[in-house]
C-alpha positions in Angstrom: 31.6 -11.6 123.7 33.5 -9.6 121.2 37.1 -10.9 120.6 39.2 -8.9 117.6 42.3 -10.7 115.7 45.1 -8.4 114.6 48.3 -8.9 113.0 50.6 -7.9 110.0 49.8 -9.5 106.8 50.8 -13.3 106.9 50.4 -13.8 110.4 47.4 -15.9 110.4 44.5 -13.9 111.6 41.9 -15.0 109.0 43.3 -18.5 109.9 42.7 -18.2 113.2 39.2 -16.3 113.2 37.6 -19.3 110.8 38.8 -21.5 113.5 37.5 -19.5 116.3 34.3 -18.9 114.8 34.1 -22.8 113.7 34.9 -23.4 117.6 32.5 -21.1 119.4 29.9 -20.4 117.0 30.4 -16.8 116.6 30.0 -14.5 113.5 33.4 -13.5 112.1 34.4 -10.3 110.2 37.5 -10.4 108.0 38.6 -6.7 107.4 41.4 -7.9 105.2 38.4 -10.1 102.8 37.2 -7.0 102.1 40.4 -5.0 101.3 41.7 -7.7 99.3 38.2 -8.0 98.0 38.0 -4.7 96.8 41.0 -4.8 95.0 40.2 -8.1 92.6 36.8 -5.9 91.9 38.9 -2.6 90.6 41.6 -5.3 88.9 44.4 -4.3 91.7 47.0 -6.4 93.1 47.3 -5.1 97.1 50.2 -2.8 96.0 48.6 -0.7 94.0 45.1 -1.2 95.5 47.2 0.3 99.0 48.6 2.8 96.9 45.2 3.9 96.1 43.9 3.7 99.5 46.9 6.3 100.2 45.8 9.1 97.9 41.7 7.8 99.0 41.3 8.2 102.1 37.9 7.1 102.2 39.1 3.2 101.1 40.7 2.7 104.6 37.7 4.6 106.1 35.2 2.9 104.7 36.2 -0.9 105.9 37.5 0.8 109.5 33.9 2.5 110.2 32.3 -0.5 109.0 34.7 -2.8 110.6 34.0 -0.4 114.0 30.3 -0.5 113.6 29.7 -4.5 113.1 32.0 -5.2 116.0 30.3 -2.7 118.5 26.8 -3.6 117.9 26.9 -7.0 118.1 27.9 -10.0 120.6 29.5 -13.3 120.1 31.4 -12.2 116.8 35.4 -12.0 115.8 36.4 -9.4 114.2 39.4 -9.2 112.1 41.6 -6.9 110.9 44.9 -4.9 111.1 43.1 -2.3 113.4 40.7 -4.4 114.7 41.8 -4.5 118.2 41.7 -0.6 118.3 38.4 0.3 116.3 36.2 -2.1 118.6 36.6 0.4 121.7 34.0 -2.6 123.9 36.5 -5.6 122.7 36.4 -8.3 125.6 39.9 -9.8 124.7 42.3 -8.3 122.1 44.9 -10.5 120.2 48.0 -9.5 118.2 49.6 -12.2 116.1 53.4 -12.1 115.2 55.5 -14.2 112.6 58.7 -13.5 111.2 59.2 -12.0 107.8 60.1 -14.4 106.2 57.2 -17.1 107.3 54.6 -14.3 106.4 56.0 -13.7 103.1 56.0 -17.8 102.3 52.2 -17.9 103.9 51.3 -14.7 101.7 52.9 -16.6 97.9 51.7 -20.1 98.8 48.1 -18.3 99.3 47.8 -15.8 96.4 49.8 -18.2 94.3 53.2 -15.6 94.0 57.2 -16.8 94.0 58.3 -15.7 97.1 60.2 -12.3 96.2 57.2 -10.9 94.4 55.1 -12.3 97.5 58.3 -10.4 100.1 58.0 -7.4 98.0 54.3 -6.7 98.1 54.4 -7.4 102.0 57.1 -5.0 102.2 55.3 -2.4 100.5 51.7 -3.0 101.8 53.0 -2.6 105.5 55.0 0.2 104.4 51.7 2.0 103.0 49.8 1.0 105.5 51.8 1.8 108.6 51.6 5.7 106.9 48.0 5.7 106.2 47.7 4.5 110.0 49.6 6.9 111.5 48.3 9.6 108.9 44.6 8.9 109.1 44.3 7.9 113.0 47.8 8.6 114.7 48.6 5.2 115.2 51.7 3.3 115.1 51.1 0.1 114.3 54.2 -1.4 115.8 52.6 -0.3 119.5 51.1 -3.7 120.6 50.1 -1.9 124.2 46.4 -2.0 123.6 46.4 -6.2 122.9 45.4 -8.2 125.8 47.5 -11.6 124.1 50.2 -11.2 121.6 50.7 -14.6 120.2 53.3 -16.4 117.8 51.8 -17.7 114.6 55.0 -19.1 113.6 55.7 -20.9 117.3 52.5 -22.3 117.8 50.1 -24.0 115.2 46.5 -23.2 114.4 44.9 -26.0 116.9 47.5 -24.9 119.7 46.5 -20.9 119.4 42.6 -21.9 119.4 43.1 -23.8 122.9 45.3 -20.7 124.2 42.2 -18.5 123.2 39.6 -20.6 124.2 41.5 -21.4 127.7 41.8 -17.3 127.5 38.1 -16.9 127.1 37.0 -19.0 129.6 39.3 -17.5 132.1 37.3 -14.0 131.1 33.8 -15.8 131.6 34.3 -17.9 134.5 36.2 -14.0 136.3 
């Protein structure tokens, strides 16, 4: 079973993927790791490491194509990542997660240690740059949630309540 985890930054996808994977015992691929990865190894904060990505194509390419080729050649995995649920064409069950704003941005300083207007301000400008990029590099507007199978609240339900929804989800697909 492949299941991919998408969201805006903040919304608990990585959160919810370790749990997932913990749960069921499948591999799980963070997308965002990686970006945020690459950035700490050129000394980039994720505004100017987006930034980057804007004017070098191949950054966003790179993770996307890798991201697309894990997730398509193997089973029982999770696979997460902003475009997750549209690079993994042979996804079993695709899942958006929403917050608000403002949740996301306190998620996003108490994890990367920020005050919370430096921690709004990079969100703002991260989805900004990579809403273009998106739409630039693959026509997609992020905001268009039709391809998701479950859009879920973050911010409504807790971590243990969204892993029973998608577990009760998965077993729905299995015992079909």
């Amino acid at each position: 079973m492949r299941i991919t985890i998408s969201g805006l930054p903040g919304s608990g996808t990585t959160s919810l993927g370790k749990a997932l994977s913990a749960e069921l015992g499948f591999t799980f691929i963070s997308a965002g790791e990686v970006f945020r990865a690459c950035a700490k190894e050129r000394n980039m904060d994720l505004g100017a490491f987006g930034r980057l990505a804007e004017s070098d194509p191949s950054i966003d390419r790179l993770i996307d194509e890798r991201q697309k080729e894990i997730g398509m050649s193997s089973d029982n995995i999770i696979i997460e990542g902003r475009l997750a649920g549209r690079m993994v064409e042979n996804a079993d069950l695709r899942i958006w997660l929403t917050a608000s704003p403002e949740c996301r941005s306190k998620r996003i300083a108490d994890r990367d240690i920020q005050d919370g207007d430096t921690a709004t301000a990079v969100t703002i400008e991260r989805e900004r740059s990579e809403a273009q990029r998106y739409r630039s590099y693959y026509g997609i507007e992020i905001g268009d949630l039709s391809c998701y199978d479950m859009v879920l609240s973050s911010e409504r339900f807790g971590r243990a309540s969204l892993v029973f929804i998608v577990i009760t989800a998965i077993n729905e697909l299995i015992n079909r």
